[in-house]
C-alpha positions in Angstrom: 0.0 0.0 0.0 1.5 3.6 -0.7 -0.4 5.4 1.6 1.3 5.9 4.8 -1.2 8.1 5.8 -5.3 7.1 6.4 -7.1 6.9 3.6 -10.1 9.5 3.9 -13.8 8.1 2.5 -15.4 11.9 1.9 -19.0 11.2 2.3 -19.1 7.4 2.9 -22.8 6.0 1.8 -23.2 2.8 0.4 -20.3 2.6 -1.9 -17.8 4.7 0.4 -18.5 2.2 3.6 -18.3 -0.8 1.3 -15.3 0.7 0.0 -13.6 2.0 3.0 -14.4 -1.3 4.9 -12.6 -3.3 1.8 -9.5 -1.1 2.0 -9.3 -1.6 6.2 -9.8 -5.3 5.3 -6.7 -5.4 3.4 -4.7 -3.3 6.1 -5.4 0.1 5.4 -6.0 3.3 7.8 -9.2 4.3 6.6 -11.3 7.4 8.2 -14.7 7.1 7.0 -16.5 10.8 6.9 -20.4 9.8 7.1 -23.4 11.1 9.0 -24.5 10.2 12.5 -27.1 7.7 11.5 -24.1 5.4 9.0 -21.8 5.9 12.3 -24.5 4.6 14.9 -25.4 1.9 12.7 -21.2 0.9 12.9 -20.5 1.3 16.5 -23.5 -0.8 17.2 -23.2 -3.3 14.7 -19.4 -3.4 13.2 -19.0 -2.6 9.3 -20.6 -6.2 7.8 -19.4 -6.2 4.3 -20.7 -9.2 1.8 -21.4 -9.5 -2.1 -22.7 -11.7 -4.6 -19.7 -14.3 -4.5 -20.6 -15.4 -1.0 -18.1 -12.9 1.1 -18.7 -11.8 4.3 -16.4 -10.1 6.5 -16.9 -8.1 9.6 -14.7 -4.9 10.2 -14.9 -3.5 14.4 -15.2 -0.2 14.8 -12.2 0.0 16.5 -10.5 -0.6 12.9 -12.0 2.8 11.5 -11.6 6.2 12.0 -15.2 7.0 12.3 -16.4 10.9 12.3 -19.0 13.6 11.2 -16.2 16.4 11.4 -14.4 17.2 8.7 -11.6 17.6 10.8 -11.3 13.8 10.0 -9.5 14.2 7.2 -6.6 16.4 8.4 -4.2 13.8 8.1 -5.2 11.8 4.9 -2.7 11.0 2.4 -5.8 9.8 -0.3 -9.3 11.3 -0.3 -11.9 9.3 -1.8 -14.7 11.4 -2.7 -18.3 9.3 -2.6 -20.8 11.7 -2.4 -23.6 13.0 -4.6 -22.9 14.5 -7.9 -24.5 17.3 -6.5 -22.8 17.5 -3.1 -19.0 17.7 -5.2 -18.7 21.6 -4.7 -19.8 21.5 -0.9 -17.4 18.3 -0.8 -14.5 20.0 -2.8 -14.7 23.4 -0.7 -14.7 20.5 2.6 -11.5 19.5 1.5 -10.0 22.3 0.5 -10.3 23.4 4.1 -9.6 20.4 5.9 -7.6 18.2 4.0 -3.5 18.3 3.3 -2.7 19.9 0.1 -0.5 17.1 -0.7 -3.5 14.8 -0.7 -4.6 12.8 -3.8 -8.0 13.6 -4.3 -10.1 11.0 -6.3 -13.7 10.7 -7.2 -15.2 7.4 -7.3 -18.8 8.9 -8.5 -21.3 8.4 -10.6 -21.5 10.9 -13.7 -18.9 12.4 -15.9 -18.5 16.1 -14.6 -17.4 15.4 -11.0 -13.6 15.6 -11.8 -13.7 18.6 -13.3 -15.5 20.5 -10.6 -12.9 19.3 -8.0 -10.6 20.4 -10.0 -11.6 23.5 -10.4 -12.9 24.6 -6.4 -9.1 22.4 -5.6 -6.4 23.9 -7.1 -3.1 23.0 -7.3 -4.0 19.3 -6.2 -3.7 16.5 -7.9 -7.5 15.4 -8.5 -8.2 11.9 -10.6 -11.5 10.6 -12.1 -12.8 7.1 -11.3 -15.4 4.5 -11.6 -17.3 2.1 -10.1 -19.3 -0.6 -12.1 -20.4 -1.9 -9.7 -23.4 -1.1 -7.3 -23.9 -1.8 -3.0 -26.9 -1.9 -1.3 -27.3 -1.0 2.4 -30.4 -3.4 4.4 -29.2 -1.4 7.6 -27.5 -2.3 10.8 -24.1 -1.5 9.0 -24.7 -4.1 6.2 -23.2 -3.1 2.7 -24.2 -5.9 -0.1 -22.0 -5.8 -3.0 -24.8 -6.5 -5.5 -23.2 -6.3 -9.2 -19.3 -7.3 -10.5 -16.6 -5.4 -11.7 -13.0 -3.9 -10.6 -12.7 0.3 -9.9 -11.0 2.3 -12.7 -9.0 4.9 -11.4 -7.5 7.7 -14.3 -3.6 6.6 -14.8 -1.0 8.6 -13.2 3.0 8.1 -12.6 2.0 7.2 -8.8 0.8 4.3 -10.2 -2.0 5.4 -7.5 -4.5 2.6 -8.9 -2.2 -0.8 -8.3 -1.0 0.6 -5.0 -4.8 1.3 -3.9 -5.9 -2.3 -4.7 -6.7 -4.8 -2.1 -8.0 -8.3 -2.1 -11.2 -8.8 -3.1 -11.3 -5.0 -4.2 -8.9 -4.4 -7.5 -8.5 -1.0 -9.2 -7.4 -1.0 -12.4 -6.0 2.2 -13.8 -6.9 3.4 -17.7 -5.5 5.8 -20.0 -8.9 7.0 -21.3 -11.0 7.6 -17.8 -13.2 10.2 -19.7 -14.5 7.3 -22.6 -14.5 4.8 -19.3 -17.1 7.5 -17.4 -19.1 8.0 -20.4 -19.5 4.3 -21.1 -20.8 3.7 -17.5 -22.9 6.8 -17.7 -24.4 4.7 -20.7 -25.2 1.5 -18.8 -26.6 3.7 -16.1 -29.2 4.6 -17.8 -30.9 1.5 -16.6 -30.8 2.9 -13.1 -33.5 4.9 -13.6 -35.8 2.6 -15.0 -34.7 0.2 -12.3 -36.2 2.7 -9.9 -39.1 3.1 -12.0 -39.8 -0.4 -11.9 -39.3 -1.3 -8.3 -38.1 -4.6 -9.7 -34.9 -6.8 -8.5 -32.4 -5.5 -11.6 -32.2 -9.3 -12.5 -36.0 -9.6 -12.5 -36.1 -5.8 -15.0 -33.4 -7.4 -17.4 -34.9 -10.6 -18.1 -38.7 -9.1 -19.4 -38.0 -7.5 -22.8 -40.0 -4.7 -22.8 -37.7 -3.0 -20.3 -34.7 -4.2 -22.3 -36.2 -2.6 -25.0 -36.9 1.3 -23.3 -33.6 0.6 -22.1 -31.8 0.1 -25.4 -34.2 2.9 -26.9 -32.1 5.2 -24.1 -28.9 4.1 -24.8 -29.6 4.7 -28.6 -30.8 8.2 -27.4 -27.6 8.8 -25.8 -25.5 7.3 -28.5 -26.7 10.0 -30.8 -26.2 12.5 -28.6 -22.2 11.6 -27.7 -21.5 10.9 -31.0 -22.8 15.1 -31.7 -20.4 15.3 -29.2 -17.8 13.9 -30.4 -17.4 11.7 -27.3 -16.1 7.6 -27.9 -17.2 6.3 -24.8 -15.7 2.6 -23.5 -17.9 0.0 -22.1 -17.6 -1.3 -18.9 -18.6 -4.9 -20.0 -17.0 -7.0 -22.2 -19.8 -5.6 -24.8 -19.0 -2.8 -27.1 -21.6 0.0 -26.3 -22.7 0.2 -29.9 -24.3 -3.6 -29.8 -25.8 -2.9 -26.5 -29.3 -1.7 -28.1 -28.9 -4.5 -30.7 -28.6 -7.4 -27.7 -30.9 -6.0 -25.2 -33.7 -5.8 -27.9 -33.0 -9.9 -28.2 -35.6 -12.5 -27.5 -35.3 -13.4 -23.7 -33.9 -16.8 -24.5 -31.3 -15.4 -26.1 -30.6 -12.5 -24.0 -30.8 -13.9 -21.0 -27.5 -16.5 -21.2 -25.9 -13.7 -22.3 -26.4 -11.6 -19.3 -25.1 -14.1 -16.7 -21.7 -14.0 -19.6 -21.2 -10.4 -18.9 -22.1 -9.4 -15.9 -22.8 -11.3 -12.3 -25.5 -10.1 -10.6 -27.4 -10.7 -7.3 -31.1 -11.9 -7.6 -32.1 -9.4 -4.9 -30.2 -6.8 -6.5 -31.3 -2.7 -7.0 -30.4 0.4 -8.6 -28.9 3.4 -6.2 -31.8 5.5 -7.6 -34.3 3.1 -6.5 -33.1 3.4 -3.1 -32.8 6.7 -3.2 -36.5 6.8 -3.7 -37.4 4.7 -1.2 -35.5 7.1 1.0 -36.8 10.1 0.2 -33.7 11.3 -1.0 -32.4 13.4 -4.4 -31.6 11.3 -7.3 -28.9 11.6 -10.1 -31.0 11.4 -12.8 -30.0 15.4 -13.8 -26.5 13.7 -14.2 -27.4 10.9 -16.1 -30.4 10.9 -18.2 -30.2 15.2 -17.4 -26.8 15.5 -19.5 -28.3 13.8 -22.0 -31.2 15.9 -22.5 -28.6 19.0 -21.9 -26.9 17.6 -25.2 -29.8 17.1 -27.2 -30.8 21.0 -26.4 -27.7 22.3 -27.5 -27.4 19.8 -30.3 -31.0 20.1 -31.4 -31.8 16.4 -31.0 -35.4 15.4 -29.5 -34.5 12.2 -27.1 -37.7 12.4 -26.3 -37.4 9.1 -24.5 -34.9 10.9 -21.7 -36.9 13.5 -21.6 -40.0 11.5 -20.6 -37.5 9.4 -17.9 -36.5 12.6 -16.3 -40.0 14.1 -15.6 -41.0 10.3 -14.2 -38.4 10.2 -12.0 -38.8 14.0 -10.8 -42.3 13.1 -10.2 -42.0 10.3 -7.9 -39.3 12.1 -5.7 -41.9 15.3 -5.3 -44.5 12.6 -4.6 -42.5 11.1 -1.3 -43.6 7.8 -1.7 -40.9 5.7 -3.0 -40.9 3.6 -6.4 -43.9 4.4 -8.4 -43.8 0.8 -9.5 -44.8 1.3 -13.2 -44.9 -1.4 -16.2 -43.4 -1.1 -18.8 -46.3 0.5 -20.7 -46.6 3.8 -18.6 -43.3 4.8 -19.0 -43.7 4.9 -22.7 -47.1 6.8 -22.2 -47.3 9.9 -23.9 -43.6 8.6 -25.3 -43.5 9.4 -29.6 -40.3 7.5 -30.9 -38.3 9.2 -33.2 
């Protein structure tokens, strides 16, 4: 490990305490910067970590660094940043105050504009983007459920910062082309909020063809408007993004071996948007299916199908009540393809 300083989780949810409690697993000083209710649930319970594979492990609280001052992160030699794609200027300007400057800031966040915001509200520090394919689910009682597969890509640098990061049973991998690696997972995130739409297990959504196919109808959407763009995005599965509308619109029988080829993923399994409805908390969508409708304005494309998503999913957060639970049919209600 090249950190001889904590590792700092800034804003550890779901994937931050699965993460954190991986990187303490394999021997790391990790200060985990979370609200009251993640650190009651951890001194009472311990951090239980387990995933699809059948991995459980239990990390005590006296193996953390657990805090809801900022003040936590004084002494960090890495910050992982975990938040909200809306929290990342509150986050940055966090930081910026209570983090050393010699710190290596990295966001491990959903979206593709998170980087470039720390950047900007951190200058002078060396800021670098990541992903996460996969996705954790918290039950409570400081439980996080790895749900979905997939190593973290982390933006090469000379550090080498990604190898010396990894841990077992959590790799990171580091890539030349982190902004292609962002967009392609933006892509396959589109699902997300149909997930949430659906109130379905994600297994249980990808099997039925009809929300296959308003999911490859998005991703065809979105294709259209990166290639205006000018962007070449890289998939996260073994699957070039360009076939994905072409295999999801498959017959189940075919589609569905093909699934368990690419991509493991629990049977109880759940998009972070559909918890975030049950929650009552803001979603992402304005940074998924919202950049893609920001595109299509300044490109003059319809994507009328985003469009559609966006005011569903906006709707059931104003309504307070969770996943709307829809079929298949009302989310293409009112829906013209182009």
């Amino acid at each position: 490990m090249m950190v001889d300083r904590p590792i700092g989780i800034a804003g550890a949810g779901s994937i931050g305490c699965f993460v954190g409690g991986m990187l303490a697993a394999g021997g790391a000083r990790v200060a985990l910067l979370a609200r009251p209710r993640v650190i009651g649930e951890i001194e009472s319970h311990g951090l239980k970590l387990s995933s699809f594979e059948g991995d459980e492990r239990l990390i005590a609280p006296s193996q953390l660094t657990l805090s809801d001052d900022p003040n936590i992160l004084s002494r960090v030699g890495v910050v992982l940043v975990t938040v909200k794609s809306a929290d990342t200027p509150e986050i940055a300007d966090v930081i910026a105050q209570h983090a050393p400057h010699d710190a290596v800031v990295i966001s491990l966040q959903n979206g593709v504009g998170n980087a470039p915001v720390l950047r900007q509200r951190l200058p002078g520090r060396r800021v670098l983007a990541g992903m996460v394919p996969f996705n954790v689910v918290a039950p409570g009682e400081g439980r996080f459920h790895r749900a979905t597969s997939g190593d973290i890509i982390i933006e090469q640098d000379d550090a080498g910062t990604a190898k010396q990061l990894s841990v077992p049973g959590l790799a990171m991998r580091p890539t030349a082309d982190i902004a292609g690696v962002q967009w392609g997972k933006l892509i396959v995130n589109l699902n997300n909020a149909l997930n949430a739409l659906s109130g379905l297990p994600l297994r249980e959504q990808l099997v039925q063809r009809a929300w296959r196919r308003l999911f490859a109808d998005q991703i065809a959407e979105a294709l259209a408007a990166i290639e205006a763009e000018g962007i070449k995005p890289v998939s996260p599965t073994p699957i070039p993004v360009s076939w994905l509308p072409h295999l999801l619109r498959l017959p189940d029988a075919l589609f569905s071996p093909l699934l368990g080829r690419t991509m493991k993923i629990d049977p109880q399994a759940r998009s972070s948007m559909w918890e975030d409805l049950q929650r009552g908390r803001r979603t992402e969508i304005d940074y998924l299916q919202g950049v893609i409708t920001g595109i299509a304005d300044r490109r003059h494309l319809a994507a009328p199908l985003s469009r559609r998503i966006v005011a569903l999913i906006k709707s059931a957060e104003a309504a307070g009540r969770g996943s709307p639970e829809l079929k298949p049919g009302d989310v293409r209600s009112d829906f013209v393809k182009h």
